[in-house]
C-alpha atoms as one frame of an Amber mdcrd trajectory, in Angstrom:
protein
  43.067  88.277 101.693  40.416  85.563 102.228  40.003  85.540  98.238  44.063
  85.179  97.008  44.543  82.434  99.528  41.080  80.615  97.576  42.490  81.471
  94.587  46.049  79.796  95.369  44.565  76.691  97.249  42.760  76.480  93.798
  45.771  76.552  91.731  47.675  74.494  93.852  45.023  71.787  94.041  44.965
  71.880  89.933  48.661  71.808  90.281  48.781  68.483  92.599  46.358  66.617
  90.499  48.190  67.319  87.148  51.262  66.003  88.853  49.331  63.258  89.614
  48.349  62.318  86.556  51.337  62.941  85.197  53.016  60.578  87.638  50.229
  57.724  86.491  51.034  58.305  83.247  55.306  58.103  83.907  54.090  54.431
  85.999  52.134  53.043  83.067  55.329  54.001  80.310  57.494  52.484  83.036
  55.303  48.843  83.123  54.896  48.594  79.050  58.993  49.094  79.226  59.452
  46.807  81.343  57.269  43.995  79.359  59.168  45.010  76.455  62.920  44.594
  78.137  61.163  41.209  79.235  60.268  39.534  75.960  63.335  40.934  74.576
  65.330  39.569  77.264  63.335  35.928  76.424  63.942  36.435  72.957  68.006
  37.032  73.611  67.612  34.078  75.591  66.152  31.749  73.240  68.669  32.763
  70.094  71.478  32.249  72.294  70.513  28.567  73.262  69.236  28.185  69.998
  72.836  28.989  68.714  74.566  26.930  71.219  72.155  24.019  70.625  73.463
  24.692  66.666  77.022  25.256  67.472  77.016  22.093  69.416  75.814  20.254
  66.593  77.051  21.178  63.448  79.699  17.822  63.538  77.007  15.089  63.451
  74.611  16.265  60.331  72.336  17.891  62.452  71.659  21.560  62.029  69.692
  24.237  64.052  65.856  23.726  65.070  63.469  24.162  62.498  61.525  27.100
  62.030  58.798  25.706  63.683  60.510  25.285  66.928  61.692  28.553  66.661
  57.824  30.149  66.296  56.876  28.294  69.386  59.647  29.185  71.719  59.086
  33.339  70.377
């Protein structure tokens, strides 16, 4: 009796720290996704003000930003 209950503590125990790790694992996906919906989400934001700034503009001979103020703001 003394030996199955060992034996299942033991499984259980591998069990618990797979999950564990597993869950670490879920938490560090869930950060990097995060970043990523951030700099996309600064990256919508700058083309859309860089379109209004254009839109806004196109009447008085002035286009968009150059391509160098785009590089800085991505």
């Amino acid at each position: 009796m003394k030996e199955q209950i060992q034996s299942r503590l033991g499984e259980l125990q591998r069990e618990y720290e797979l999950g564990r790790a597993r869950l670490r694992e879920l938490e560090r996906q869930q950060r990097n996704l995060e970043d990523q919906l951030l700099r996309i989400s600064g990256a919508i934001q700058v083309l859309e003000e860089v379109l209004a700034h254009s839109s806004g503009s196109q009447g008085n001979g002035h286009g968009a930003e150059p391509a160098s103020a785009l590089a800085e703001a991505g």
